[in-house]
N, C-alpha and C positions, 0 to 999 in steps of 0.2 A: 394512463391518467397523468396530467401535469408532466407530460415528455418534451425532451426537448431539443433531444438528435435530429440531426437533417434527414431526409430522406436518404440521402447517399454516402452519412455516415459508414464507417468502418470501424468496427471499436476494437482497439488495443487492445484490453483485457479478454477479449474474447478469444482473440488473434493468441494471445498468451496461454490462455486454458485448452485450448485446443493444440497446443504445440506448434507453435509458430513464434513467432515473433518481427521487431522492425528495429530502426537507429536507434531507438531509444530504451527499450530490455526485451533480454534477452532470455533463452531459457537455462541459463547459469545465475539467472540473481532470482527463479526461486526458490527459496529455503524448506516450504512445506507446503504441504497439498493432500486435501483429504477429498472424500470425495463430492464434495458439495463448495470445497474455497479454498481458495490456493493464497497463499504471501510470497511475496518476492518483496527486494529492496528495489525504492522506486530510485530513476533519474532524476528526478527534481529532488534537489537540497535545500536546507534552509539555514545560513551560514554559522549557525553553531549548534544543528541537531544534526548532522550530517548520516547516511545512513537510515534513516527510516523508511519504515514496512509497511507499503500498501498491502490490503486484506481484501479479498473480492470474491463474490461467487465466481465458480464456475460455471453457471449458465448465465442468459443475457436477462438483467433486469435494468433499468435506469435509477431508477431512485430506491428509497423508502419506503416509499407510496405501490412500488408496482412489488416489494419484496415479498417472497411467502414465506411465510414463518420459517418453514424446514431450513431455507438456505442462510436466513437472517439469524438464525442459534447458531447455525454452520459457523458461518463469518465470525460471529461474535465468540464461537469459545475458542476459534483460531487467535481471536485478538488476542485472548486471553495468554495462549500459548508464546506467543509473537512475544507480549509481552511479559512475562516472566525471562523470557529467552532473550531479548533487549536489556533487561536489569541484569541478567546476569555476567550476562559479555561484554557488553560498549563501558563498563564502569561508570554510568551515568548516575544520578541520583533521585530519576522517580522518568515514569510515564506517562505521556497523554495521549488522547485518541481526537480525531476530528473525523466527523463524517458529514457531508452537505448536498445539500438540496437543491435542484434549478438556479439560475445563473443570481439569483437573486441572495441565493445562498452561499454563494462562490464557488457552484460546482462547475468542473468544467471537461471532464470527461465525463461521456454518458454511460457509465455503467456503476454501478453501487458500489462503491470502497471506502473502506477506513484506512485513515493514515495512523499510525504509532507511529510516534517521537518520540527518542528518547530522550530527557531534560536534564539540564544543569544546572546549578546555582547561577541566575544572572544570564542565561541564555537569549531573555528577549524572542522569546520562539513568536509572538504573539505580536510584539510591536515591529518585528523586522519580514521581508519581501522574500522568498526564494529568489537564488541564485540564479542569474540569466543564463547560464551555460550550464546543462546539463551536466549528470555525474556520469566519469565514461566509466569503460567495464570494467576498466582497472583498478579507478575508484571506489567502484563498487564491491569487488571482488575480498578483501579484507574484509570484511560486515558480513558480505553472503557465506564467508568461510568462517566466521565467529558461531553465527546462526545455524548453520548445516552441522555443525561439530556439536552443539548443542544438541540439536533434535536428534543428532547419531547416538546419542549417549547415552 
């Protein structure tokens, strides 16, 4: 219902739960993975939340609308995780979450995910664009190693 993948889509996150990956992550920026939703730090930044953690099932749903509950509590008490594990590490000063809907919603991967952000005073998360150039793994690798140490512990 209300889909909006092409037919010869190929979805990312799916490509990721399944143990795979492509240029854009890999399977060293996931952090946790239970058995219905996995978080990794995504490659898209936004230039002063840097670091934040897409949350997604591990099976293929598109939206909201097609989610079934089990994987939707799944997703959601990982944010939860994500996010205590974000406040405690990145020294940020509070959390936000986004999740969107068809292209009308600014969704633009076809598979269900939350973004956490972690927020600053004056970050502008909300009035500024992400970063045109992807975060490489090296970039990313400080955050996925903050976040790993956490959930180790």
């Amino acid at each position: 219902m209300f889909n909006h993948a092409p037919p010869d889509y190929t979805c990312p996150f799916c490509l990721l739960a399944t143990g795979g990956e492509n240029h854009l992550t890999k399977q060293q920026d996931v952090v946790r993975r239970t058995d219905r939703a996995l978080a990794f730090v995504a490659s898209r930044w936004w230039p002063n939340n840097r670091g934040h953690v897409l949350v997604v099932p591990t099976t293929h749903h598109e939206n909201l609308y097609d989610l079934p509950r089990p994987d939707g509590h799944a997703v959601h008490d990982l944010v939860q995780e994500v996010a205590i594990a974000i406040r405690s590490t990145y020294g940020c000063a509070g959390i936000s979450t986004r999740q969107h809907n068809e292209p009308a919603g600014y969704q633009d991967a076809w598979h269900y995910h939350v973004h956490v952000f972690p927020r600053y005073e004056g970050d502008n998360l909300y009035t500024t664009r992400h970063l045109t150039e992807p975060a490489t793994a090296a970039e990313r690798a400080p955050y996925v190693s903050k976040l790993k140490t956490f959930f180790a512990a």
